[in-house]
Every structure is written in structure tokens, then in C-alpha cells.
C-alpha positions in Angstrom: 146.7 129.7 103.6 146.9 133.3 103.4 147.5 135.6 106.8 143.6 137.1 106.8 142.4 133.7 106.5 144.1 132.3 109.2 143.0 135.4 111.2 139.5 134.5 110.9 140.0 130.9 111.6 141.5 131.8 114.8 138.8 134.4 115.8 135.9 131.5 114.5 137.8 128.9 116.8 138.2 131.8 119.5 134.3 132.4 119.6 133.1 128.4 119.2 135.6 128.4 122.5 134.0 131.0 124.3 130.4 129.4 123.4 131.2 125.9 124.5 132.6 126.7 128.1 129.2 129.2 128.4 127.5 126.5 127.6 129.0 123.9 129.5 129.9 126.3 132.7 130.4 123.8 135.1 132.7 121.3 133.2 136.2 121.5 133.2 138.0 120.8 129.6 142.2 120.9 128.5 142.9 121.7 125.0 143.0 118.0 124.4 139.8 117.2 124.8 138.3 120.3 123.2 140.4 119.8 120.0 138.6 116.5 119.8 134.8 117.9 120.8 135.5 120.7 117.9 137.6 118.4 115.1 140.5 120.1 115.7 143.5 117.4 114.2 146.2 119.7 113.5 149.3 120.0 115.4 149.1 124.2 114.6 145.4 124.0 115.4 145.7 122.3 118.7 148.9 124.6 119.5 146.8 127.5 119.0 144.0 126.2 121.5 146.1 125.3 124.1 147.6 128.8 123.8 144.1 130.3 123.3 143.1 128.4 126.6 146.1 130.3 128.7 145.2 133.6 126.9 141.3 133.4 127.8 142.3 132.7 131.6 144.6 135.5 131.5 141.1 138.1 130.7 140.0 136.2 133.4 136.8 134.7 131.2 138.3 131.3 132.2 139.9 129.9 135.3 143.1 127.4 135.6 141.1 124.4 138.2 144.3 122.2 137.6 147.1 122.7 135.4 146.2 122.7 132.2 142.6 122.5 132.9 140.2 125.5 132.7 136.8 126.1 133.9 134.4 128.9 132.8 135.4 131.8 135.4 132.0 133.0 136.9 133.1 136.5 138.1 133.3 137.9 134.5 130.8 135.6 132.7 127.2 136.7 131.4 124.4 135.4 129.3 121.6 136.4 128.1 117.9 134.8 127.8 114.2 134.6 128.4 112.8 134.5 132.1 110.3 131.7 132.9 109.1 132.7 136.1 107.7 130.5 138.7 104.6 131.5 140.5 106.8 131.6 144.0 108.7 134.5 142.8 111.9 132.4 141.6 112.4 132.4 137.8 114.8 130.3 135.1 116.6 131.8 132.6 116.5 129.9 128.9 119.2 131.0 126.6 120.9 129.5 123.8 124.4 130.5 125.2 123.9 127.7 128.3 122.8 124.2 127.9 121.2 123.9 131.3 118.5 126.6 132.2 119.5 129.1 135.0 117.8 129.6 137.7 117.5 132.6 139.8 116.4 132.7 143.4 113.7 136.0 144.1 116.3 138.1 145.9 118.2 137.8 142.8 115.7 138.6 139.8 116.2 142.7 140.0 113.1 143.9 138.4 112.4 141.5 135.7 109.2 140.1 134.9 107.7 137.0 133.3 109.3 136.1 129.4 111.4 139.5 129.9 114.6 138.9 128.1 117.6 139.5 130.7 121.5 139.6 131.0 122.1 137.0 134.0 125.3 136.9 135.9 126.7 133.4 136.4 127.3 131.9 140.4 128.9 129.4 141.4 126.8 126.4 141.5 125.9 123.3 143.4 126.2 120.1 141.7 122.8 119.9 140.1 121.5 123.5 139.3 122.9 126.3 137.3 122.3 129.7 139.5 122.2 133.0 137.8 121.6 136.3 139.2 119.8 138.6 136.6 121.8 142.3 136.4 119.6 144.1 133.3 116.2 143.8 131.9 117.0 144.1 128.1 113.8 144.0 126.8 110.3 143.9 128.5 107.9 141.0 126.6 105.5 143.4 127.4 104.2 146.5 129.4 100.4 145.8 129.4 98.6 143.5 131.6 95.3 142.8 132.9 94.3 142.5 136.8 92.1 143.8 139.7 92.2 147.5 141.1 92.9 147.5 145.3 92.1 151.6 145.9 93.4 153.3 149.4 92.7 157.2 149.7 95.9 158.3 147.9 97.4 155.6 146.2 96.3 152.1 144.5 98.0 148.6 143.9 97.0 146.7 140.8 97.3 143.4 141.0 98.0 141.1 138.3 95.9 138.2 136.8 99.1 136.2 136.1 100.1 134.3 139.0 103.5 134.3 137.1 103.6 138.2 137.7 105.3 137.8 141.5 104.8 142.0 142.2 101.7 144.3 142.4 101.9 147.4 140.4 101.8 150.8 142.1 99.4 153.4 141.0 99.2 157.0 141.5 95.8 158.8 142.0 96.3 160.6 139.3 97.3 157.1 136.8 94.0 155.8 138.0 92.2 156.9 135.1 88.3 156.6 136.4 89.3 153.0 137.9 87.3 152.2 141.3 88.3 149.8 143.6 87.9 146.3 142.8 87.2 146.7 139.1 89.2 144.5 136.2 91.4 147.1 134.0 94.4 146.7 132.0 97.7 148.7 133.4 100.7 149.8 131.3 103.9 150.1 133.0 105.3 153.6 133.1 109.0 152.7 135.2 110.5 150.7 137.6 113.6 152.4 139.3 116.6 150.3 140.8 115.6 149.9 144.5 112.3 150.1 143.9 110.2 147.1 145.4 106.8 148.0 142.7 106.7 148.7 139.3 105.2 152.4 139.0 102.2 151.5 136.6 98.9 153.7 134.8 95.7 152.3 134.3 95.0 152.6 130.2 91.3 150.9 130.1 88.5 150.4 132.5 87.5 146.5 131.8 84.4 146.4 134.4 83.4 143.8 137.4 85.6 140.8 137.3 83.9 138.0 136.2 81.4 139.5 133.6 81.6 138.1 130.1 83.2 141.6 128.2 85.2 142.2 131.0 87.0 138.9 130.9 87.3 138.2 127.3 89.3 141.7 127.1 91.6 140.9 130.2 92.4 137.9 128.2 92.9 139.8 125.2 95.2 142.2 126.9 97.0 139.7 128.8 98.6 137.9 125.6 99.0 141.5 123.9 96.5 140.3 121.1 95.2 143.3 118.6 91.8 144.7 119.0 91.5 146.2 115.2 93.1 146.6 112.3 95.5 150.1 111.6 94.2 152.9 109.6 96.6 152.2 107.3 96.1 148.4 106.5 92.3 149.1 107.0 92.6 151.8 103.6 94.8 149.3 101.9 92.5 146.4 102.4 89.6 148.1 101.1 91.5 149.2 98.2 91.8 145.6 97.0 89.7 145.0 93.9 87.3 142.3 93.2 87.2 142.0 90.2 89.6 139.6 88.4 91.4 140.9 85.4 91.3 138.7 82.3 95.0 139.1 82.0 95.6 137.3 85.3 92.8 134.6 84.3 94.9 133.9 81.3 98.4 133.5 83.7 96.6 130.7 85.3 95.3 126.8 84.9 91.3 127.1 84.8 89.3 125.0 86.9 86.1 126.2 86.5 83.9 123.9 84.8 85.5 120.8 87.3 83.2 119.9 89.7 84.4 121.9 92.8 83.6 121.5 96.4 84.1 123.0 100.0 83.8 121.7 103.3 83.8 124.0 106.5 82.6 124.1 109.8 79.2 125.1 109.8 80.1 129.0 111.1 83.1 129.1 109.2 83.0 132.7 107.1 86.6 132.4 105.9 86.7 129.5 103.4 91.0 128.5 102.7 90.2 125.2 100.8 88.3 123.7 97.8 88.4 120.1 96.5 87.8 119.1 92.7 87.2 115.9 91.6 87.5 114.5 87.9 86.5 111.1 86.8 89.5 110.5 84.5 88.4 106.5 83.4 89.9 103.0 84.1 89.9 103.6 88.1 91.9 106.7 87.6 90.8 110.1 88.9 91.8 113.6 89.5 91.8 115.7 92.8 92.8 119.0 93.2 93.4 120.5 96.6 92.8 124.4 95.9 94.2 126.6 98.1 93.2 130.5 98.6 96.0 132.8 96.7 96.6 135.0 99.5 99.6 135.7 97.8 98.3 137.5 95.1 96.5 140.4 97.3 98.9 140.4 100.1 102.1 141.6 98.8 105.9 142.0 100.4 106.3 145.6 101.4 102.9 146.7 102.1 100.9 147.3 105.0 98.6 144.3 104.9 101.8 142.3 105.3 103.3 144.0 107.9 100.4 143.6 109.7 99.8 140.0 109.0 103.4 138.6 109.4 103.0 140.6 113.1 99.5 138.7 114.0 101.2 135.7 112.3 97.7 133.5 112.9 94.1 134.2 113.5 93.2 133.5 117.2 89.9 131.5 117.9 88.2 132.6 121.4 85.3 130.9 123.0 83.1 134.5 121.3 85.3 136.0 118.2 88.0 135.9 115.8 90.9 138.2 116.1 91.8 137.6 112.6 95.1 137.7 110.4 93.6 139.2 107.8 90.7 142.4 107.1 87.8 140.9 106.4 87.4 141.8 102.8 90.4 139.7 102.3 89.8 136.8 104.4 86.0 136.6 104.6 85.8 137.8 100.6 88.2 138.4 98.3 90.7 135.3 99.2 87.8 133.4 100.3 86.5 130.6 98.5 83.2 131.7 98.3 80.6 128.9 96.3 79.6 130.0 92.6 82.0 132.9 92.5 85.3 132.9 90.7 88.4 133.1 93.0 92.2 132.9 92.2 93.7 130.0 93.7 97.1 128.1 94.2 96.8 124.1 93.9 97.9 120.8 93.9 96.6 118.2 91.2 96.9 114.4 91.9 96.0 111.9 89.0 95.3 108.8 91.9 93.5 105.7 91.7 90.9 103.6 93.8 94.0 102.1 95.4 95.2 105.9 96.5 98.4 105.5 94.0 99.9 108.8 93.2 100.4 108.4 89.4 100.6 112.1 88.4 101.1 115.5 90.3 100.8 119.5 89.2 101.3 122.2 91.2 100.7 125.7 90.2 98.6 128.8 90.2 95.0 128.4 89.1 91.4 130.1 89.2 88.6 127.8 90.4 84.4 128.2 90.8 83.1 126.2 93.9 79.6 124.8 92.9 78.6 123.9 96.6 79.4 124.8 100.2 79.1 121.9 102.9 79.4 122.1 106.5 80.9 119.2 107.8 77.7 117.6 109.3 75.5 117.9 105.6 79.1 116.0 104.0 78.7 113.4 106.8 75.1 112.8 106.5 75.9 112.0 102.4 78.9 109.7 103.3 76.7 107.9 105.9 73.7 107.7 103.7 75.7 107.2 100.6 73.7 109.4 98.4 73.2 113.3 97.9 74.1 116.2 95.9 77.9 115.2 95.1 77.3 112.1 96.2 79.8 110.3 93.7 83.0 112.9 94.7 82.4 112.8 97.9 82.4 109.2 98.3 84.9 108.5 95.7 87.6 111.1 97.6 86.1 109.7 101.2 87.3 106.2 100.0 90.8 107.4 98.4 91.3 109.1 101.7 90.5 106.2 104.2 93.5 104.2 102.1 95.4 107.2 103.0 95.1 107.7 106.3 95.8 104.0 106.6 98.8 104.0 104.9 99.6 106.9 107.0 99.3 104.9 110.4 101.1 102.3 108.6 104.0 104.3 108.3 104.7 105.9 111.5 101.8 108.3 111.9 101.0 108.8 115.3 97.0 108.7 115.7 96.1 111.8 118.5 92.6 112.5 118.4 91.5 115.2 121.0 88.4 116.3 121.7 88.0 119.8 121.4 85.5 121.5 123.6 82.8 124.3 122.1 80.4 126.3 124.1 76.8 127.5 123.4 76.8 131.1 124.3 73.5 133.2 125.1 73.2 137.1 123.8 75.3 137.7 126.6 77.9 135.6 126.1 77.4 133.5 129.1 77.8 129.4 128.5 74.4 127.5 128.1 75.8 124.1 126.8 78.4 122.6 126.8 79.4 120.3 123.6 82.3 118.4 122.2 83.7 118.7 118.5 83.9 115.0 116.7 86.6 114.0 113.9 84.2 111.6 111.9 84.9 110.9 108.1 84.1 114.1 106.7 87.0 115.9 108.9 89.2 113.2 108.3 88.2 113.4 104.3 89.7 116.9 104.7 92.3 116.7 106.3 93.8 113.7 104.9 94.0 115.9 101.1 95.3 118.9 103.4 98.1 116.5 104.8 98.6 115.5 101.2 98.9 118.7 99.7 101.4 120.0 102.6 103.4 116.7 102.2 104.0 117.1 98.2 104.6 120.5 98.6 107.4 120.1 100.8 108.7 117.2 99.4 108.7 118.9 95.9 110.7 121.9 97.1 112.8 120.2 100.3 113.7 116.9 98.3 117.4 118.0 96.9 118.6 117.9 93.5 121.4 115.5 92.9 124.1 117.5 93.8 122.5 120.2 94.4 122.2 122.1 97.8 118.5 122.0 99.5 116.6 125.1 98.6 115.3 127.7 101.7 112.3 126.9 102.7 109.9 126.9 105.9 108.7 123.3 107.0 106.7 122.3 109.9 108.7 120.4 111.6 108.3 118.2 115.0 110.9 116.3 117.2 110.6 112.3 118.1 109.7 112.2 121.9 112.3 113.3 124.8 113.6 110.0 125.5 113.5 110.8 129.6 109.7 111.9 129.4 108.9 108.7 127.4 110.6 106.7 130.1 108.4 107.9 132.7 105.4 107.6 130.6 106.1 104.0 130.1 106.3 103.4 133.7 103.2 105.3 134.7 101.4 103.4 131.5 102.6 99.8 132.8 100.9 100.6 136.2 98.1 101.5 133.9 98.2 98.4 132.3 99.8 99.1 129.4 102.7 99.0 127.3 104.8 101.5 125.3 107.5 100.3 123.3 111.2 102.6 123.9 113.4 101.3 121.2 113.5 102.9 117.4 110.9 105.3 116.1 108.4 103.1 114.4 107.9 100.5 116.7 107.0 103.7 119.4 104.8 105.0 117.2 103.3 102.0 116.7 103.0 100.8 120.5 101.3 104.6 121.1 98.8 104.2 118.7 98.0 100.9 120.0 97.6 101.7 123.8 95.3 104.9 121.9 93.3 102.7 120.6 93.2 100.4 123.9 92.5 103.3 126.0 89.2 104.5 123.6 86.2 104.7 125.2 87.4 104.1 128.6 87.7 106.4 131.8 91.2 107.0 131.3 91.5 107.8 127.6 91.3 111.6 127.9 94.0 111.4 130.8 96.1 108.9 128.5 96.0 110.9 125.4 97.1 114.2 127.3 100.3 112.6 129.2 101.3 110.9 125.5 101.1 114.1 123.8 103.4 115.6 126.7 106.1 112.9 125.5 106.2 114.9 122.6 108.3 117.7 121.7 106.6 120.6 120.0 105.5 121.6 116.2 107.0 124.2 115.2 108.1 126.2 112.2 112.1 126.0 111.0 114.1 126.3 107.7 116.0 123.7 109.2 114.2 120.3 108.1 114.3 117.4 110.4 110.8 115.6 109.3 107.6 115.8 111.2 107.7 112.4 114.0 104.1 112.6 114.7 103.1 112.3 111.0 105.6 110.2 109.7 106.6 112.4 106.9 110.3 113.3 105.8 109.0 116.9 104.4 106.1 118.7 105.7 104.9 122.3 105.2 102.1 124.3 106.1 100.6 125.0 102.7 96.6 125.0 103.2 95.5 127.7 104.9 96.9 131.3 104.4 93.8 133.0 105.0 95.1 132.0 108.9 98.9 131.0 109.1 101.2 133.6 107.7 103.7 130.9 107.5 101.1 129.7 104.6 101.7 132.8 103.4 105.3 132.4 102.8 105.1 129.4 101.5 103.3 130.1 98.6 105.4 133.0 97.9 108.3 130.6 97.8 106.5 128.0 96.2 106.0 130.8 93.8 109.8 131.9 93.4 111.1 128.1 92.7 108.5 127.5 90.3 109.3 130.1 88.2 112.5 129.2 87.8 114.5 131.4 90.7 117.0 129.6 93.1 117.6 132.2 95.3 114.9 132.8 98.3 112.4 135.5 98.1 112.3 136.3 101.6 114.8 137.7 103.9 115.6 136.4 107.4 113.4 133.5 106.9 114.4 131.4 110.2 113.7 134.8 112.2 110.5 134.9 110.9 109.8 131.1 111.1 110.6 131.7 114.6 108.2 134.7 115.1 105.3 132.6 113.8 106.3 129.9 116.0 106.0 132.1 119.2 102.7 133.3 117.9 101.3 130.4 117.4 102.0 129.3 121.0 100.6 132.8 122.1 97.1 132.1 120.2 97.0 128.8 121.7 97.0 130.1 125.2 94.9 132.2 124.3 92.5 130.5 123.2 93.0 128.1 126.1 92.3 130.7 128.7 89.0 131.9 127.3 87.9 128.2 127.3 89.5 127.7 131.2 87.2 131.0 132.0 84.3 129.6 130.0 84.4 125.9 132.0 84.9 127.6 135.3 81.7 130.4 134.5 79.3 127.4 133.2 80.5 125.9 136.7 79.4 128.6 138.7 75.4 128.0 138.1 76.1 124.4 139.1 77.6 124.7 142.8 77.0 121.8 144.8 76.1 119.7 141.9 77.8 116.3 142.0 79.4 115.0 138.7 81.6 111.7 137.8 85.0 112.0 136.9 88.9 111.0 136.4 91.7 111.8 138.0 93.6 113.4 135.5 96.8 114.6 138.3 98.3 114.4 141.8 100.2 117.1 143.2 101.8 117.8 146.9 98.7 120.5 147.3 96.2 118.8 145.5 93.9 116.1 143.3 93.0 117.1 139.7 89.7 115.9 138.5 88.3 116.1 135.1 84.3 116.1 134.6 83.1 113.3 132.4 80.1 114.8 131.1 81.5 118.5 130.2 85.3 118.0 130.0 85.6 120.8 132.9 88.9 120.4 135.0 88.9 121.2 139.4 90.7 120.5 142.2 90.5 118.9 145.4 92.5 120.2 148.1 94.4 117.6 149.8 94.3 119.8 153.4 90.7 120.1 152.4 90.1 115.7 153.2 89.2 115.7 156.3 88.7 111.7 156.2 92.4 111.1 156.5 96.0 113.4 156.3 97.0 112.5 152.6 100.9 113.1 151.4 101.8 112.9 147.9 103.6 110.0 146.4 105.2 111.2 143.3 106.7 108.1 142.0 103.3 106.9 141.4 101.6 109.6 141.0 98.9 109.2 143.8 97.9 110.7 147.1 98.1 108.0 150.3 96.1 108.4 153.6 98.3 108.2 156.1 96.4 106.4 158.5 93.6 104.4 156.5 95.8 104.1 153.2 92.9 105.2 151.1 94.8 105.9 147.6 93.9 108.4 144.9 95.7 108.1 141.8 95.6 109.2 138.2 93.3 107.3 135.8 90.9 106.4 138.7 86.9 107.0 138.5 85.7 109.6 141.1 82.4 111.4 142.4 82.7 115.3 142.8 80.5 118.1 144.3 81.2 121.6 143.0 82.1 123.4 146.0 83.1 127.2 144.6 84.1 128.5 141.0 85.9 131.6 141.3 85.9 133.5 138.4 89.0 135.7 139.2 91.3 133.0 139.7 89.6 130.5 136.9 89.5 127.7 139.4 87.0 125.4 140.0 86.9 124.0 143.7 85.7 120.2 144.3 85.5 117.9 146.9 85.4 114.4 147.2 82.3 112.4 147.3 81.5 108.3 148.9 
């Protein structure tokens, strides 16, 4: 071994070292036992490690607790991380560097905010907490936010919507920019000095009376830093794009045109990502293609439009708009699938029988001609009836996919099916009705030839080569449950009456989907569902591919809708690359980026989560005093959670509110006890409600307990 690569051995074995104590601060290791956590078997290698280990408590990053034994030396050790802040004023820190979360006490978080990313000091620690005491603010997750105005005669205090944003903001007279006392407005913050208790803050837009429909919707829209319009820039470059197709990229491609071709889309859907085809190939065989807008053709690496879109990374979907990924010309025209217009497309091809055997697969660039545009309800109505325009595709493919969403659930599939709630709006966006969104056949049609597509995509590109390295790639990947969290739901569910299974993968999934099927139609099943899906770790997007638990599948991808998911986007741009031949990836720093989309993603969802929170808590407000059934969906020490049957609406009881009994909180079972009378409220039980107060400032809806 030559002398420079010994040096960089040493200065690899140096740094895994220093990250294994950081994260491990509490433990005490000799080089023994850290030559056998980092498959060390050497005599030289171990000889170097214990010497390292003297060396390191020599700088003072480590400390000698016995001979031979070092601990990580708090005086001289930082991280770094992500605050999550809790709405008392305390905050964690989550960094990579630790494998416990830190958590730091409000006379120790300086002047960091919510999601800030911070260099923490480590402190000595009790037994089961790591503490932390934050020294630097590296980077602010962001300076705008969205709150109230409180005006005195020199001076104002915003204060913040965010309950996780523990300080007001001070305001000069002269930041107040025409704001009057008690109005919504977003504020930017302009410093916070060391010793300061407020950040100094300027008001950047006037919002209007909290609790009006405009002013809301852009507090929201401020408060998750989502964009309002597109740059001038990507604006010029979008309109640039032609639409016309040139013959010489017609030829480039497979043509589809004269196959029967179909769409199916929510009835206001403008942006249309997917098309089916359907060929009747004889002898029970038949051919479906799953034809997926070519965003990649008009958004290209480099420009503008792709800056902009890998930034937004998804569309976001509030109760009254889209903030879309793409300019409309691209993702309401161009890219769009539009009916009896010729679009460019990028598709998958199954030759599959009545049985739903896969006998043949293509994949490849293509241009395509919907004949017909469905909304989901007129593609229902002809499965139901079982004749129509289409009649024979859409039956044939509604039968195909039944088999393969049985198959699916045979193999591990997970079956979660939420209810997703919609609102009726009036002219002035205020909430009329109140209605749920259904999965019936022709959604599950749909998305049973998405989760096909996705599957072979990934599996075509993931699956190595024999002996050949995998090739980069972004899969959607998802975790099987945290072992802990499925514990306790298996405890809760047997006092429930139920029974989830805790050893090997596939005999979980299948216990789940049975007590989901158990639970359908009951009182509890909206309850059930949500704790299940809380088992579960997250989606997300990663180059790293560890299979998708909740499907079942060894290789998934997001391939189907790039109108919407930038990480669609890259997909078919790498899809692209390997096709034609290339082994080397396309796309620089493509975990970084996988990443990016995953935060985004969570960021929309919030989003979209908080306009449908203000939404429940605004149609609420006409109904005070009305009384409504409903389930217990959670037990706190300050409070009952009730869901509303009839309008999937969420409030709370308070428990110093009951004036029929003083109630404590049992959290082993998850219930509230009266103390004297023993009445018992727990989760999954029936209830009767009166609205007492929604307040639209807070988005909370105010219930109390009913005979």
C-alpha cells in the first residue's frame, strides 16, 4: 500500500470516528469495540484506532471516562440540524450527525425559529434525553410569514399564525406599510440582534380582516412560502413554446394515432397527464398503452422553465386554485393530452391477456390522438351500465385491472382508502356543501395502469444487469412500519377488537388489510385508517432503492404525471438517457434533488391541508349550536377530539370545559376518566356534539358534549 493511500485511509477512519461518537454522544466505546462496530481486523488498523482514540482526547473532542474508554467530550462538540419547535417555546434539533434528536429548552434556543437550520452545542445529559443549546442560526427556512397586526401609538407587534412561531415580531411605524390594527398581513423579517427578545420585522402586504375568504387563502399561501406567479422570464419562455409538431419529431417517434385512445380525469381537471389505448390483438390477447405527457420534450435542462419547475417541484391543490408547476400553456395545452389533438407522448405498451398476464412490454417515446375525454363519473356510469361510447375498452381494461389490483393485495399491497374531502364554494369562496370524493372502479381502473406503468418503469431501469452495477435512478420509495409505533397500534386495535399481526412483512400487511376491511362502514373506520397510516413511515423520493412496503413492489417510480411531479420530470429524462443507449446519469446531484422534491411535497401537502382545516372550521361557523354525531378520533391531557360524521369536520372538547365530572387523561388507553362518576371517553366511541364557537383565526372548532 502506498504512503498517500494509507493517508486517506487513516483520515476516512479518522472522520467515520468522529461521526460515530457524534452520533452516539452518550455511549462510551474502547478501540476494541469500535474496530468491531467499523470492520476493523487488522492488527495495524486497530493499532492506529487505539492511538487515534488517545490523540482525539488530547484536542479535547473526546474524553478518557475510564482507562481506555472515551466518551464524546461535550465542551468542544457541535452539530448541526433542523429545529422542530414545539408550541411551548422548547424546540428539537434533527441532524444526521446525532442518532437521537436534541432537544433544547427556551432559554437555550438564541433566536432561532421553526425549521431554521442551527449549530447546537452539546450538554451534558440526563439518561434519557439529548440536550443541546443552539449557538448560530445558519440559515433561516424562511423570513415571511403571515399573522395578525396589534397597533399601539408608536410601535406594533405582529403576531404570528403559527403556534410553532414562540415570539411576536416588532414593528416600527414606519415598517407598518398602511397596516391597521387587527388586520391579517404577511411580515418579512428585517434582523434580530443578539440580546434582542423580538425579531425587528416590516409588513410587505396588507391581507385584510382575518377570517375573510382572500385574506386567508393568502396567509396560507404566505405561510408555506408558495409562489403567487410565474417569473417574467419563465413566463416569455413558456410562451415561446411552439404548437405545432414538426414532422421530423413525428417521425422520431412510435405513432399511436389511429389506436383507439382514451382519457379519464376528474370532471374539472384542465391539465390532462395520462391517456389509455386499447388494442384488440385476438385469441384473449390485447394491447394497452399507458401514455404519458412528454414534458420532457418542452421543458428542457438549463432553461428557465426548469429552474422554475424543479423549485415548485409539485403543483399544490387548495380548497379555490392551483398553484401550478408548470405555465399554463404547457400544462393546460401544449403537454396536455387534449381529446382529438395530436400530442407528443412517452409510454408504456403491455401485450396482456383476460387473465392480466404480462406477455410483452415497450417502452419509448410516441405521439398519440385522444378520441374521447371522460370524467370519472361518465366512465363509471358505462362500467356500471355496461354499455356506452367505448364501451368494449373500457370494460375490457376495467376487467384486466380488477385481476390486478387483486393480485396486488395478494402480494403485500396494503389497501388504504381515504376519503378525501371537497367543498362547494359560492362566488365568494365561502363553503356551501360539503362532499366526499369516492375511489369506485373508474379511479381504481386508472390507477391500477398508473401503478403498472410506474412499476415496469422502475423495474426496467432499477433491475441490475448480471454483473452489472444498478444504474442512477429516482424511485419512490416507502419504509415497512416503525416496529414501536406498530406495537402500540396493536394494543390500542386489540382493545378495539381487533388484531394486527407483528411478525414478517406479509403476514402484517395482510392482518391490516383485514382489520381495514373489518372496520368498513363502521363508526371507527375513519379513526382506524388514520392511526394505521401513522404506523407507517413516509413516501418519499431516493436514488437509494429499498422497495415501496405499502404497495408491495421491489421497484417503484413516479413516472405518470409530470405535468405535476418534477420528480416525473426526471424520470423521463433518465428513462430517456438509458434508452438510448447512455450508462452514465443525465442529471447531476440527483439524491439532492430527490430530496428537494421530497420536502416539497410535504410542503404542498400541508398546504393543502390548512386550506381544507380553514374551509371545515368557516362552513362550521354558520352552524353554531347545531348538534351533530360523531367519533372520537383522540384523547389528550387538555382535551377530546371529535370527528363529525356527516361532514368529516374535526373539534374539540375541553376537558376543564365538562362540568359533569373532573376528567384526567389516561394515556395508556387512550381515554379520559371522571374522577368521581368514572364516566369514560375513549377513542373509537360514538358521541353527540353541539358547535359551541369556530374561530376562524385559530382554525379551531369548539364542541361540547351532548346526553
Amino acid at each position: 500500500m502506498s504512503k498517500n493511500q494509507k493517508k486517506k485511509d487513516n483520515k476516512l477512519i479518522k472522520q467515520t470516528v468522529e461521526q460515530y461518537f457524534s452520533a452516539h454522544p452518550n455511549q462510551v466505546f474502547n478501540y476494541k469495540q469500535l474496530s468491531r462496530i467499523l470492520g476493523i481486523t487488522d492488527a495495524k488498523g486497530k493499532q492506529y484506532l487505539e492511538k487515534l482514540l488517545f490523540s482525539l482526547a488530547e484536542n479535547d473532542f473526546l474524553k478518557e471516562e475510564r482507562r481506555g474508554k472515551f466518551r464524546l467530550n461535550f465542551k468542544g462538540s457541535y452539530i448541526t440540524g433542523r429545529t422542530d419547535f414545539t408550541s411551548r417555546g422548547s424546540a428539537y434539533v434533527i441532524s444526521d450527525e446525532s442518532a437521537d434528536d436534541i432537544f433544547v429548552s427556551q432559554k437555550h434556543v438564541k433566536n432561532a425559529l421553526h425549521g431554521d437550520l442551527v449549530k447546537v452545542k452539546l450538554l451534558p445529559s440526563s439518561r434519557d434525553k439529548q440536550k443541546g443549546e443552539i449557538v448560530e442560526v445558519i440559515e433561516r427556512r424562511k423570513v415571511h410569514f403571515s399573522g395578525i397586526i396589534q397597533k399601539s401609538k408608536n410601535f406594533a407587534f405582529f403576531i404570528p399564525d403559527d403556534n410553532k412561531v414562540h415570539v411576536d415580531f416588532y414593528i416600527s411605524k414606519n415598517d407598518l406599510g398602511g397596516a391597521e390594527d387587527g388586520e391579517k398581513v404577511v411580515a418579512e423579517i428585517k434582523d434580530w440582534p443578539d440580546g434582542a427578545d423580538n425579531p425587528f420585522a416590516k409588513v410587505t402586504k396588507v391581507l385584510g380582516q382575518p377570517g375573510e375568504h382572500f385574506a386567508e387563502i393568502h396567509a396560507i399561501i404566505s405561510e408555506f412560502d408558495l409562489p403567487e406567479e410565474f417569473p417574467h422570464a419563465v413566463m416569455k419562455e413558456a410562451e415561446a413554446t411552439p404548437e405545432i409538431i414538426p414532422e421530423s419529431e413525428i417521425k422520431k417517434r412510435r405513432d399511436f394515432r389511429k389506436i383507439p385512445t382514451i382519457t379519464i380525469d376528474p370532471i374539472d381537471a384542465k391539465d390532462f397527464d395520462d391517456a389509455l389505448s386499447f388494442e384488440d390483438l385476438g385469441e384473449g390477447l390485447y394491447r394497452i398503452g399507458v401514455h404519458i405527457a412528454d414534458v420532457s420534450h418542452y421543458v428542457r435542462p438549463g432553461t428557465k422553465l426548469d429552474e422554475e419547475a424543479y423549485n415548485r417541484a409539485t403543483s399544490v391543490y387548495l380548497v379555490d386554485r392551483v398553484i401550478p408547476m408548470l405555465p399554463e400553456k404547457l400544462s393546460n395545452n401544449v403537454c396536455s393530452l387534449r381529446p382529438e389533438e395530436d400530442r407528443l407522448a412517452f409510454s408504456a405498451v403491455f401485450d396482456i391477456d383476460k387473465n392480466a398476464k404480462i406477455k410483452n412490454t415497450w417502452v419509448g417515446r410516441t405521439i398519440i390522438r385522444s378520441d374521447k375525454r371522460f370524467a370519472y363519473e361518465e366512465a363509471q356510469e358505462i362500467i356500471e351500465k355496461g354499455k356506452g361510447i367505448f364501451d368494449t375498452e373500457i370494460l375490457t381494461i376495467n376487467s384486466i385491472a380488477r385481476i390486478l389490483r387483486q393480485k396486488r393485495f395478494a402480494n403485500g399491497a396494503i389497501n388504504f382508502e381515504q376519503t378525501e374531502v371537497k367543498f362547494k364554494l359560492d362566488e365568494k369562496g365561502k363553503p356551501i356543501e360539503v362532499f366526499f370524493k369516492e375511489s369506485k372502479e373508474a379511479h381504481q381502473l386508472i390507477e391500477e395502469f398508473m401503478l403498472l406503468a410506474n412499476k415496469h418503469v422502475a423495474t426496467l431501469i432499477g433491475k441490475p444487469e448480471q454483473g452489472k452495477s444498478p444504474k442512477p435512478f429516482v424511485y419512490r420509495i416507502h419504509d415497512s412500519p416503525d416496529p414501536e409505533k406498530l406495537r402500540d397500534f396493536s394494543v390500542f386495535a386489540k382493545k378495539m377488537g381487533y388484531n394486527v399481526k407483528l411478525e414478517g412483512n406479509k403476514h402484517i400487511s395482510e392482518s391490516l388489510n383485514g382489520l381495514l376491511s373489518d372496520v368498513k362502514g363502521k363508526g371507527e373506520q375513519h379513526m382506524m385508517e388514520q392511526l394505521a397510516i401513522r404506523t407507517m413511515a413516509k413516501a418519499i423520493y431516493s436514488t437509494n432503492n429499498i422497495g415501496h412496503y405499502g404497495l408491495g413492489f421491489s421497484f417503484y417510480s413516479h413516472f405518470t404525471s409530470p405535468i405535476r411531479r418534477y420528480p416525473d420530470l426526471m424520470v423521463h429524462r433518465l428513462l430517456a438517457h438509458y434508452l438510448s443507449g447512455e450508462t452514465k446519469p443525465l442529471i447531476d446531484n440527483l439524491e439532492k434533488r430527490c430530496k428537494h422534491c421530497s420536502e416539497m411535497e410535504k410542503v404542498a401537502s400541508d398546504a393543502e391541508r390548512a386550506s381544507i382545516k380553514f374551509k371545515q372550521v368557516e362552513y362550521m361557523s354558520e352552524r353554531i349550536g347545531k348538534v351533530f354525531t360523531g367519533i372520537i378520533t383522540g384523547v389528550t391531557e387538555w382535551g377530546i377530539y371529535v370527528e363529525m360524521i356527516e361532514n368529516k369536520c374535526e373539534g374539540m372538547i375541553r376537558l376543564k370545559d365538562m362540568k359533569d365530572d373532573y376528567y384526567f387523561f389516561d394515556e395508556k388507553n387512550y381515554r379520559a376518566v371522571g374522577k368521581k362518576y368514572g364516566e369514560v371517553y375513549q377513542i373509537g366511541q360514538g358521541v353527540n356534539v353541539k358547535i359551541i364557537k369556530a374561530d376562524l383565526m385559530k382554525k379551531q372548532i369548539e364542541l361540547q358534549i351532548m346526553e
